[in-house]
N, C-alpha and C positions, 0 to 999 in steps of 0.2 A: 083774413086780409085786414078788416078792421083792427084787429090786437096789431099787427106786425105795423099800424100806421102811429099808434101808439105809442108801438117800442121806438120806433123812427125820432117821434118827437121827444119820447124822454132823454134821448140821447143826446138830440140837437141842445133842448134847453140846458144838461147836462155841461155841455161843451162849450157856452155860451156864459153860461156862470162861472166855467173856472177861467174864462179870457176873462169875464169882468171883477174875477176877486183877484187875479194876478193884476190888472191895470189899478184897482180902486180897493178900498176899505169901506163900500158901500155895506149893508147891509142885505144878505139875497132874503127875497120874498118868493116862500115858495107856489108855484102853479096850485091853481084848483083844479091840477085832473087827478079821475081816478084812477087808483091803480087796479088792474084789470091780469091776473094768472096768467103767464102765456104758456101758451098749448105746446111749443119746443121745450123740451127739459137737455141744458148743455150737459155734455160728458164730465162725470166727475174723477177725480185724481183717486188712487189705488187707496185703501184703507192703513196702509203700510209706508205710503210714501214718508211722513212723516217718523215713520221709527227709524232707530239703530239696526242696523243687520242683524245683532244679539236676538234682537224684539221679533220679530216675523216668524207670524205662524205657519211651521210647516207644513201645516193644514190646510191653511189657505191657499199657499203658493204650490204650485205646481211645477215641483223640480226636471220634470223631466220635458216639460216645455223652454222650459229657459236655458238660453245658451253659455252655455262655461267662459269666460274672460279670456281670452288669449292669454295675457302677462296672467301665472297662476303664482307669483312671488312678487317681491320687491327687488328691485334692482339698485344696487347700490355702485358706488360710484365716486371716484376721486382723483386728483390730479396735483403733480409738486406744484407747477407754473402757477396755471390757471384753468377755471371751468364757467364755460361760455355757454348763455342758453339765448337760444334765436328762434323768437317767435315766428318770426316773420318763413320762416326755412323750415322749422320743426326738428329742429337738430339742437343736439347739446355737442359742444365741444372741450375736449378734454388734451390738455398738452403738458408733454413732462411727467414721466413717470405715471401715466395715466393706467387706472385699473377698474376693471368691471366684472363683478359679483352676483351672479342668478342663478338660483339654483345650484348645481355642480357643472355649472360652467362658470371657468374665473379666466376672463381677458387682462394680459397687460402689456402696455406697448409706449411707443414713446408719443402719440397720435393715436386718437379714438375719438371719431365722430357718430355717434349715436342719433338716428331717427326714430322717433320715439312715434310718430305714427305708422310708421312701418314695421318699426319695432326689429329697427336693425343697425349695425353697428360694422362699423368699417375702422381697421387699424393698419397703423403702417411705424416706420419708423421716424428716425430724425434727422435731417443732415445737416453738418454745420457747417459751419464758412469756407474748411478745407474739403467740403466735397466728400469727407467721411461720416458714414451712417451709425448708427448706432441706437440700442435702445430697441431690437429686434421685438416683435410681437411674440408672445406666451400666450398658446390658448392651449386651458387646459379642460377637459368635460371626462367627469368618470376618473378612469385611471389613465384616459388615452390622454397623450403631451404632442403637441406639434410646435414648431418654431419657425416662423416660416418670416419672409419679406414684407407682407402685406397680406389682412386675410377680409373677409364679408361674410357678417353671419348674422341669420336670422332666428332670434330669438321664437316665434310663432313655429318655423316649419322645422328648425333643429337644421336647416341645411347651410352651408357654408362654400364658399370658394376659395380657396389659400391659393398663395403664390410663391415659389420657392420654398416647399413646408418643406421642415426635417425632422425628423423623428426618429426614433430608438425602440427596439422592439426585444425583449427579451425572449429568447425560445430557447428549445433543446432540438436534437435527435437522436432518437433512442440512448444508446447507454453513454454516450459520449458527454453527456454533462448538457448545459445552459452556457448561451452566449448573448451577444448582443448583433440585431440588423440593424442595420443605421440605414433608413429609406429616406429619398429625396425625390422631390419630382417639380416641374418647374410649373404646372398646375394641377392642385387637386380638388377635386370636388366631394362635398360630405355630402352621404346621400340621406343615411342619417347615423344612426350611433356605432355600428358596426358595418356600415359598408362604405369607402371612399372609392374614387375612381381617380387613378394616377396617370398624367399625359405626360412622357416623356422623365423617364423615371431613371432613379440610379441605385441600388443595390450594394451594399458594401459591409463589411467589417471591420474596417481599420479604423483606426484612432483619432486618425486626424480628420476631422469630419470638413473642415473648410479646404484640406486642396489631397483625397486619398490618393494612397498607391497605384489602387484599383478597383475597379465596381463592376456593375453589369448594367448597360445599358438595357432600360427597358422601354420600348414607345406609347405601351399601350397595357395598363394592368388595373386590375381588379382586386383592392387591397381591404382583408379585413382582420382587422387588427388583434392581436395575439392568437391568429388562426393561420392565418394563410396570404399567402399572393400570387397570383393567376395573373402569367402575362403572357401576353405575344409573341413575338420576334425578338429575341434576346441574345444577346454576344456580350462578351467581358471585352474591359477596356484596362492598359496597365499603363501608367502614367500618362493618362490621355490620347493612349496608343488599341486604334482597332485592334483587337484578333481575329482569328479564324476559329476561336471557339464558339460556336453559338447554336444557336434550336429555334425551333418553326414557333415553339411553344413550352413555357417552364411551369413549373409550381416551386413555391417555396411555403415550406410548411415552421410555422412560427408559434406555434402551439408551445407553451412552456411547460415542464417536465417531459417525461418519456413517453412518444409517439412510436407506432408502427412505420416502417417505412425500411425502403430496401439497400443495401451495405453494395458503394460501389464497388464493382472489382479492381482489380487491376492487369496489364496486358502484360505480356514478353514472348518470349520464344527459347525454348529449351532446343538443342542439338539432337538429343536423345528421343525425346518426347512430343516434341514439335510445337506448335504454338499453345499458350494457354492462358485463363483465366483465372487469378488467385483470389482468395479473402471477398468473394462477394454473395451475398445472402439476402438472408431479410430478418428484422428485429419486432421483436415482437412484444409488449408489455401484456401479461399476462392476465396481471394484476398491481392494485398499488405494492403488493412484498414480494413479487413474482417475473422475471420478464425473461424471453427466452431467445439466443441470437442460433441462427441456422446458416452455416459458409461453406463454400466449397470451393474446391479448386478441381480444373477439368482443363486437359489434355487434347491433344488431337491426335494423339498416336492410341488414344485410349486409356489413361494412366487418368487415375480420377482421386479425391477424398475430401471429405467430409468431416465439419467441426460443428459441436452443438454446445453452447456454452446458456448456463442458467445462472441468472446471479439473484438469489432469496436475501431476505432481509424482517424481521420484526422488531421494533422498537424497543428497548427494553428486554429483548427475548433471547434472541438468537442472529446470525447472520453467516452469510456461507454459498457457494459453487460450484456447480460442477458444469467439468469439462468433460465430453468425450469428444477423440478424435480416431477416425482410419482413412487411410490412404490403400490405396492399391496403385501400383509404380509399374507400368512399363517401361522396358529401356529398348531402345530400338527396334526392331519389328520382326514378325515369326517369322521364322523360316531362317534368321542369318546368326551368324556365331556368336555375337554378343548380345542377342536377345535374351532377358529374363525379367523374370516378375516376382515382385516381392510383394507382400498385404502386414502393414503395419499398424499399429492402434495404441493408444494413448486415453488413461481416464486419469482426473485428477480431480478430488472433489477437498472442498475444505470445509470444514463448519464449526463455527464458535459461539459458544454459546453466554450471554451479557451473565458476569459475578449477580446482577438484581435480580435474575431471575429466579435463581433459586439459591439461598447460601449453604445445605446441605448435600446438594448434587449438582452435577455436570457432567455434561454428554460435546464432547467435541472429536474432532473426524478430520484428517492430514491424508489424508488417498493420493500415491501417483504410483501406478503401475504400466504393464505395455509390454512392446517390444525392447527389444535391449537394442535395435537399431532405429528406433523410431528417430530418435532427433539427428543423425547420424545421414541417413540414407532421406530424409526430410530435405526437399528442395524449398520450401517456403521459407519466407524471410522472417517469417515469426519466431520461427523454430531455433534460429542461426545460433541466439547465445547461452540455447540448453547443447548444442552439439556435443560438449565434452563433458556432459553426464556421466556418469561412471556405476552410480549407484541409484534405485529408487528403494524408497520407505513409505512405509505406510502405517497409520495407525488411527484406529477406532477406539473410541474407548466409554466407558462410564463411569463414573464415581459418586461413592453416596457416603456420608459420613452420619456415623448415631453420636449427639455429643452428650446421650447421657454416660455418667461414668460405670465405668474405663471407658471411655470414648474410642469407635473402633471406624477406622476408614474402609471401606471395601471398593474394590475395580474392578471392572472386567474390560479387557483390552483386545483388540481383533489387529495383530502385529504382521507385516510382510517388508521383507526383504530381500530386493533383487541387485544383482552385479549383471553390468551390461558385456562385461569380458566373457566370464566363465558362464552365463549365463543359468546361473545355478541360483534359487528362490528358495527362500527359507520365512515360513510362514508360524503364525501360533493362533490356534482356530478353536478357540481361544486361551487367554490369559486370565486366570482369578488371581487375585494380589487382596489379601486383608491382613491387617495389622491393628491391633490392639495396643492403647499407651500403654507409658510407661507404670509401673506397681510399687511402691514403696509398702508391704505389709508391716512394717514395724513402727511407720513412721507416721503424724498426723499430714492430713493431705496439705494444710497449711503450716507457712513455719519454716525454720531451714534447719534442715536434718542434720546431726551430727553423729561422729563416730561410727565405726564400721558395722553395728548391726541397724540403725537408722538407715544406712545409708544400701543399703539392701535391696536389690530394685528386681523385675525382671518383666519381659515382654511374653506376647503371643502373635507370631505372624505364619502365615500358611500361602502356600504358591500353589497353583496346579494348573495346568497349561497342555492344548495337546497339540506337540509339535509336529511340522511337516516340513521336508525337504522334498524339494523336485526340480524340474529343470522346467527349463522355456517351450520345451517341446512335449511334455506332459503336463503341462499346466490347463488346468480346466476340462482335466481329463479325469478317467475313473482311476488312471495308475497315480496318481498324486496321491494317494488315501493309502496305496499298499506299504510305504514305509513310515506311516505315521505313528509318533508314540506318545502315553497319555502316561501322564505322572503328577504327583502331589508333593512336596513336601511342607512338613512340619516343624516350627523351630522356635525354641525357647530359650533366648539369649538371658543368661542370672548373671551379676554385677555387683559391685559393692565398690568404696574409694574411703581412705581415710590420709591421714595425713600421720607423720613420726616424726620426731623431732623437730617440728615445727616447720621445718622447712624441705621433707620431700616427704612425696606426693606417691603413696601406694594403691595399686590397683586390682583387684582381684577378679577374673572373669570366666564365665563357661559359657558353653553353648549345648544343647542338646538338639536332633536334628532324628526325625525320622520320613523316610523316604519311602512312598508308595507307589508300585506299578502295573501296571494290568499287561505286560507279557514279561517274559523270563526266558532266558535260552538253556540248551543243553545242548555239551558237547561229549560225543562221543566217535571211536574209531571205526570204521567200518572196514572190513576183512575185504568184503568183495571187491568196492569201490577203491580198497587202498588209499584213501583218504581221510579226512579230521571232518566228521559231519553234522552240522550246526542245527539242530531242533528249535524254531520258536514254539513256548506254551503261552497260551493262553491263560490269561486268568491273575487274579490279585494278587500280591504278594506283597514281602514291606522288607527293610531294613531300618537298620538305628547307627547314631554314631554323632559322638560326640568330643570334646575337648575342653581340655584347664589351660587359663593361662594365670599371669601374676607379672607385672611392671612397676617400676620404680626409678622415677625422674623429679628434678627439680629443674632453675634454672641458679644459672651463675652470673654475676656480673661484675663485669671489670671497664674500668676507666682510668685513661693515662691522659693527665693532665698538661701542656706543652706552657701555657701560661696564656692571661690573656692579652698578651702585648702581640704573641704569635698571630701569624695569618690561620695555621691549626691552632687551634686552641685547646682541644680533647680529641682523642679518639674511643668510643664507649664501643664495648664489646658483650655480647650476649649469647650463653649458650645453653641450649638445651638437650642433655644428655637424659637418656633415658636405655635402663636394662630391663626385659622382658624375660620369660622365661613361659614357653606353650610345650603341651606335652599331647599327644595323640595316642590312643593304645591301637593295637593291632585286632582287626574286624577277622580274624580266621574263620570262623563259625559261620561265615556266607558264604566261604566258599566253597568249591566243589573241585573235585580229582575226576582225571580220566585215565586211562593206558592208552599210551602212543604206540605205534610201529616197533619201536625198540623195548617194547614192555616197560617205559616206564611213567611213573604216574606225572601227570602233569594238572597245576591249577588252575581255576579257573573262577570265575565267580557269574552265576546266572546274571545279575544286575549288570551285564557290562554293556546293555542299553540304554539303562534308564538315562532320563532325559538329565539329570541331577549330580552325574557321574555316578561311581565305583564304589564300594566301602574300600578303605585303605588295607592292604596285606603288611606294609613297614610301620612298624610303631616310629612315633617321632619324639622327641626330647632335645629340643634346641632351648640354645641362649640367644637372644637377640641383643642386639645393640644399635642403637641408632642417635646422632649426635645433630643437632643444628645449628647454625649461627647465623648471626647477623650484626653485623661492621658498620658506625655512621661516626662520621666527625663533626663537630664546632668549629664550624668557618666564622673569621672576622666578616661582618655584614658589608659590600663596598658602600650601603648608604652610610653615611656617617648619622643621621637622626634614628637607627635601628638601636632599641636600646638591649636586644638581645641578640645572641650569637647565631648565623643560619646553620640548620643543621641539612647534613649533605651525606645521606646515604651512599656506602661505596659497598657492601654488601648485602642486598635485601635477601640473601638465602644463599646459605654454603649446608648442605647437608649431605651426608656420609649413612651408611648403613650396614649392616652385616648380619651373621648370623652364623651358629655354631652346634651342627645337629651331633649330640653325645651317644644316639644310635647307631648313625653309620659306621661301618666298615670303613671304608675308605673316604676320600675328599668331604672332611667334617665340617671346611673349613668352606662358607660360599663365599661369589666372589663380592667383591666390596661395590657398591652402587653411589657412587656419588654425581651430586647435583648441584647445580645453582643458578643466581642471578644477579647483575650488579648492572648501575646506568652512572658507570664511571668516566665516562661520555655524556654529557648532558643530553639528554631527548634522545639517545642511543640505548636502549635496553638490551643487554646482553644473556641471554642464554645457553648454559654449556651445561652439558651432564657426560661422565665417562662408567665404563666399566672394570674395574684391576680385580684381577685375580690371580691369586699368591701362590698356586698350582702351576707345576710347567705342562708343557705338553710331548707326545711322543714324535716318531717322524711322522705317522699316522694323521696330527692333527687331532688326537685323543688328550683329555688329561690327566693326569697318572700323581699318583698319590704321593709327588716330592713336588716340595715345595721350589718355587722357580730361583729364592736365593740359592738354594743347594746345587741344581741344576745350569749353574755356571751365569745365570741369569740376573735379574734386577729382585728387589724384594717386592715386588707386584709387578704384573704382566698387563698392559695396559691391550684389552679384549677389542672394545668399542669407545666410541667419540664421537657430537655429536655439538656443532657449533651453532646455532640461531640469532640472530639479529633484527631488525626491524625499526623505520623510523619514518617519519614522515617529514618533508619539507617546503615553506612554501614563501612565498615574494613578504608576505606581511615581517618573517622572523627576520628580514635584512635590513627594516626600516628602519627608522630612528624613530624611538618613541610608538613601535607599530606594536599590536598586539602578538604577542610569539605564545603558538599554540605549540604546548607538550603535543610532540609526536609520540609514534609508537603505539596506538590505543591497540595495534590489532598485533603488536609484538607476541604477546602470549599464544597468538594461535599458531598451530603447529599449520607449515606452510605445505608438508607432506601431505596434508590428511583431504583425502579425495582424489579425483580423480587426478585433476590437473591444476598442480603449486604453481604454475604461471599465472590462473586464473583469480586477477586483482580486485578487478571489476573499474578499472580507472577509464574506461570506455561509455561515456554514458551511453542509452538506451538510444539507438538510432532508429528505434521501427516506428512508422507514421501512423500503424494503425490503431495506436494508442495514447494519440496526440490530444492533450489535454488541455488544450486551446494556449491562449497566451499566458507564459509563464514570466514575463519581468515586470507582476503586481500592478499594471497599468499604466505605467508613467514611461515616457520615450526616452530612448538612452542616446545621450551625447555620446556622437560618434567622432573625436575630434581625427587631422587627418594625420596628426605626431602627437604620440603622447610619450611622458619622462618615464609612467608606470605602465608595465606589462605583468599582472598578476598571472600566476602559477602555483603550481602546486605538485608536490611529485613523492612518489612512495616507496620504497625501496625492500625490500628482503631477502635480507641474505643466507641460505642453509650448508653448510657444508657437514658431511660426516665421513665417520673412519671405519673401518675394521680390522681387526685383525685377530681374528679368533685361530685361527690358522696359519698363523704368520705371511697372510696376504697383504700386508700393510697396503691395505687398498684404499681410496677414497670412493667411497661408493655412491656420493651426490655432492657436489659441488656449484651451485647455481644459482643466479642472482636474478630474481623478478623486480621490475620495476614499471611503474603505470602515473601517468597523472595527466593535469590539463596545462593550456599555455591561453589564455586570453590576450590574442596578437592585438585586439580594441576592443570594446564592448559590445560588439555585436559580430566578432571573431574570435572563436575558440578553435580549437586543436586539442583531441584527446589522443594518449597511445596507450598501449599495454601489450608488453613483450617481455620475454625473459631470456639469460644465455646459460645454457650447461655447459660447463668447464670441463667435465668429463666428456660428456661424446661430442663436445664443438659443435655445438651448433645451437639455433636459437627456436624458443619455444613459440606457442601459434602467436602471431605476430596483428597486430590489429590499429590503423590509423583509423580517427574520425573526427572531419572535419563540419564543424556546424558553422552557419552563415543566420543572424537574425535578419530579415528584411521586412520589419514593422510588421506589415500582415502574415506574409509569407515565412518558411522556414525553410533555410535549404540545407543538405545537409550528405555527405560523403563517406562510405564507412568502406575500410580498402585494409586488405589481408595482402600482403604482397608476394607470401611463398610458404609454402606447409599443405596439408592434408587440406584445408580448406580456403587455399590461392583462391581470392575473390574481388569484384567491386561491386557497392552498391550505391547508387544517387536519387538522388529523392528531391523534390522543390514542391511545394503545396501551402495552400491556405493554414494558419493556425487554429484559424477556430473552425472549432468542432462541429459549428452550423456549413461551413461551404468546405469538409475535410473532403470529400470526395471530387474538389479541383486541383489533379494536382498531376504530375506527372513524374517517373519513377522509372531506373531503368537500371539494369546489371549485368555484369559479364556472365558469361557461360560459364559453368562449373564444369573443372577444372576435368578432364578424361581418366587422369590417374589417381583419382581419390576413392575409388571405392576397390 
């Protein structure tokens, strides 16, 4: 008590002295008291207060007492106008292009008030004078973007409130690709980095994100971001119009790349088969090079099938497919007349293997086998434009290449071929194929060889293959094996070329060929049977056979000059004649004699199996002859700044052919083959080739060894003929100054070859279920409601041919295919493809399809009006691939008299 009356007074006098040295410049005199310890000791300040953060020992300080900072960054901060700080409020104010920086969260908006003891921030936008906003809020955190009217977010708990957010979500489903969700909700709430919660929600894919087509209303979801959204009560809206589409409860799954998840079906109603379910499954990613889809379609008559489709993939390696599919088809129900059942199946596998992976080898694989009615007797809309299949192929194969020298390629190939007509399959189980290069033994490997013994060359290639024929009804059977045959050949093509006179070109060749087979036949007569009875042997055996030949061509050139004041100015001509001369000897010594019924001997040769053909029994000694040309003029250029003449091909190919065998007996003479090509039509390329042969015939229809001038006739008999055309056209080549594309690209192909010369392909792909989201690159197309331009395009081919080998002068195909599109606006097209035979009158399978763009949607009509497959099909649906299973689809009943 005494110390504390002490401390009392040092104080007082303390506080006494500094009033009288503030009033006065006296001098203070200090007290005579003593000072006296006092028994309180004050609390002192940490040892560390005074240091830098750097300084503090972490020894002393006890980290795990001490609480973490809230703000664990600096928060930076900026504004175009101005940046306002309010003590008095605890707020910083930011306006005009204002933006905020913490961590991986970056705010910007046109308005940001920051409470800096709250450690929160509130943004909104700007309005101006005219009542228009602008200067929308950006918050961005991670990879997540929202863009919303107004948001509040607290730096300490990471939670946030938006109003009016928008946002963009990248996903896939399953094998259908990546698209984008454009989610809106008129409040959201961050709960934190991956979970929001959405009140009154909108769902969409369209483009235009400020006024869509269409959306999904949602009231109530649960949204987390590149995963998923879980909502309520949900129905689609099409231009701000309810539906009656909607669910108790959804999921949408947003997950980017390929997810598991199940392929909606689709409904209709068959006549035959009664209602069903097509193309619906489930997808399944296997792995990231692996993923596998499972479809079905089901019946209620009972008629069922099934589709399993894999699509692999390695980087760098390889990539490839496979399909199987079977169906089982009931057609109306047991017991009544037109009940039957058909079980059909389909595999098609493909696989290719990347040139990096290996430059010495390669293993690639083309598989499509089945039934020969599978696409045919196929009700699904998938199927619709393999219908007129005609043929499948297949091929397996390997190749390895040694490049040291003689460098030798080697294969092995696993071949099948089926006709869906005759249904007859011809298989090679398997194919060896090696060939060794080329051998110049006289010459250095570098260098260019001259004169005829340099020029000296010859090869080594070997084939052996064991073939199989069988039918559709013995296939995958043990009787497919009983007429299989296994055969080798061997063959050594020797060569040489020099040159005479400078200017033609002589050519010397053989070939040597030997032929080995593992069975033989024997025929001989049988007394009892009274018949010719054919023994297979077993076992190795071989032949040889071989040929010389020797040719002798140059070219010629001529040129007739008109002048060059002419619009022709030249015409330059070019021929290439060329006489050969091959000689064959006669293979007797393979063959073999029997005695017939009339005792007498008749030939025959064991080999008349093998896979390779026959040894020859007629020796042969022809002349050949064979002539080419080719016709172009010097056109005056109509530009006048052209300083040289255009040259304008009128024949790219006139060739002529013959030959003249000095063995035969009778008709020495063959018949003449000529050919050509000329585009003396601009963009029109013409194809003709004919037959003549200088031979008459009898009444028979036989030809007989006088010639057709002798025989009251013409000096060649015109056999065959054979006219092709082809071109293409479209809106750009009628413009002024528009790009004019050469037609014709597909002129060369023979319009005959396959099943069906109608089939252009000017129809684009109308099936939904390989809708590949939005296809017009992003941008909206001006739909005006008259436009001056209607772009088109259209294709034409035309084949006609002749015969008359028999004095039939028949036309035996006559018919014009033609296919293309009509773009009635930008977001109306119109495809056809249809063709007319002139000979039976009447027109080939006939196919409109009409496509509609409607921003999100795609609608689209593909209609067969009369033929074996009379049909309509309509379709309207989401474009993208994330909402493809909204959509609705429907089509006529097929047709009663197509099968």
């Amino acid at each position: 008590m005494q110390s504390n009356k002490h401390l009392l007074v040092f104080l007082f006098v303390l506080l006494c002295g500094r009033l009288t040295l503030t009033a006065q410049e006296d001098p203070i005199t200090p007290l005579p008291i003593k000072a006296v310890q006092d028994s309180i000791t004050a609390p002192l300040l940490p040892a560390d207060f005074l240091k830098s953060p750097n300084e503090v020992d972490s020894v002393e300080v006890d980290s795990a007492s001490q609480k973490q900072p809230l703000l664990l960054d600096k928060i930076k901060y900026k504004a175009k106008d101005y940046v306002k700080l309010s003590q008095k409020d605890n707020k910083i104010y930011l306006y005009d292009e204002a933006e905020i920086y913490y961590q991986d969260t970056e705010l910007k908006a046109g308005v940001i008030v920051m409470d800096y003891v709250k450690n929160e921030v509130y943004a909104g936008r700007i309005k101006d004078e005219n009542g228009v906003y602008s200067q929308l809020p950006f918050f961005k955190q991670g990879d997540n973007e929202v863009t919303p009217d107004s948001i509040r977010f607290n730096f300490d708990t990471q939670k946030a409130l938006i109003w009016n957010s928008r946002t963009e979500q990248q996903a896939g489903v399953g094998q259908l690709g990546s698209d984008a969700m454009n989610v809106y909700a008129e409040i959201t709430k961050k709960e934190n980095d991956s979970v929001y919660f959405l009140s009154e929600g909108k769902l969409t894919t369209s483009k235009d994100t400020a006024d869509p087509d269409y959306y999904i209303r949602v009231r109530k979801a649960k949204f987390v971001p590149k995963k998923k959204i879980i909502a309520g009560y949900s129905n689609m809206y099409i231009v701000d119009v309810p539906t009656p589409i909607a669910l108790p409860f959804a999921y949408f799954p947003l997950s980017s790349g390929r997810v598991a998840g199940l392929l909606f079906p689709t409904f209709g109603n068959d006549p035959q088969r009664g209602y069903f379910l097509q193309n619906g499954g489930y997808y399944l990613p296997i792995s990231d090079n692996v993923d596998l889809s499972v479809m079905g379609d089901f019946y209620t008559n009972g008629s069922y099938g099934f589709r399993g489709q894999s699509i692999y993939a390695k980087r760098y390696k390889f990539r490839g497919n496979v399909n199987v599919s079977y169906e089982n088809l009931i057609r109306s129900q047991r017991g009544f007349d037109d009940y039957s059942r058909t079980s059909n199946y389909n595999i098609r596998i493909s696989h290719t293997q990347d040139p990096k992976a290996s430059p010495y080898s390669r293993f690639s694989a083309s598989v499509n086998l089945g039934s020969s009615q599978y696409y045919t007797n196929s009700l699904n809309q998938v199927n619709r434009n393999n219908s007129q299949t005609n043929t499948f192929a297949s091929s397996i194969s390997y190749s390895k290449t040694f490049p040291e020298y003689p460098s030798v390629n080697a294969s092995l190939t696993l071949s099948h071929t089926q006709n869906s007509r005759t249904q007859s399959i011809n298989m090679s189980l398997p194919t060896l194929q090696a060939s060794m290069e080329r051998i110049f033994p006289f010459a250095k490997r570098e260098g260019i060889k001259k004169g005829i013994i340099q020029n000296i060359n010859f090869q080594y290639d070997v084939n052996a293959q064991n073939s199989i024929t069988t039918t559709e009804e013995d296939f995958f059977t043990s009787k497919m094996f009983e007429d299989a045959r296994i055969g080798a050949r061997h063959r050594i093509p020797i060569g040489t070329n020099f040159k005479v006179a400078k200017y033609l070109s002589v050519s010397l060749n053989g070939s040597y060929e030997d032929v080995w087979t593992l069975e033989t036949i024997r025929r001989r007569y049988d007394t009892e049977q009274e018949a010719v009875v054919t023994d297979t042997i077993p076992g190795f055996d071989r032949f040889n056979r071989y040929n010389l030949g020797a040719s002798v061509g140059t070219v010629v050139y001529g040129t007739f000059n008109f002048g060059e004041d002419k619009k022709i100015q030249a015409i330059r001509h070019v021929m290439r004649p060329s006489i050969g001369y091959s000689y064959t000897p006669s293979f007797e010594q393979f063959y073999d004699t029997y005695t017939d019924e009339d005792g007498e001997e008749v030939q025959y040769t064991p080999f008349e199996t093998s896979i390779y053909g026959r040894p020859s029994l007629n020796r042969g000694s022809s002349l050949n002859f064979s002539l080419q040309n080719t016709l172009e003029a010097k056109v005056r250029d109509k530009d006048s700044t052209a300083t040289e003449p255009k040259k304008v091909s009128i024949l790219s190919n006139l060739s002529l052919s013959t030959s003249y065998n000095f063995e035969a007996d009778s008709l020495k003479l063959s018949p003449i083959n000529l050919s050509g090509a000329t585009e003396i039509i601009k963009n029109v390329p013409i194809n003709f080739s004919a037959t003549l042969d200088p031979y008459a015939i009898d009444n028979n229809g036989r030809r007989i060894n006088t010639l057709n001038v002798k025989n009251g006739g013409g000096l060649l008999r015109l056999t065959s003929a054979r006219l092709n055309t082809g071109f293409s056209i479209n809106s750009e080549m009628f413009q002024k100054g528009g790009a004019k594309k050469k037609a014709g690209d597909q002129s060369n192909q023979d319009p005959d070859y396959g099943a069906n010369p109608f089939e252009l392909k000017g129809v684009r792909d109308a099936q939904p279920h390989f809708n590949k989201g939005n296809q017009d690159g992003g941008g909206d197309k001006d739909n005006p409601i008259y436009g001056t331009k209607i772009p088109w395009d259209m294709r034409l081919t035309y084949v006609a041919t002749y015969n008359n080998r028999n004095r039939e002068k028949e036309i035996t195909n006559h018919s014009l295919m033609f296919s293309g599109n009509v773009q009635l606006s930008p977001k109306w097209e119109v495809g056809f493809n249809s063709g007319y035979d002139f000979k039976n009158k009447g027109f080939a399978d006939t196919r409109f399809n009409f496509q509609r763009d409607l921003s999100s949607f795609r609608l689209s009509f593909d209609w067969t009006p009369f033929g074996r497959f009379e049909r309509w099909y309509f379709f309207i649906g989401i474009k993208s691939s994330l909402l493809s299973d909204l959509k609705w689809e429907n089509r006529s009943q097929p047709f009663s008299g197509r099968r």
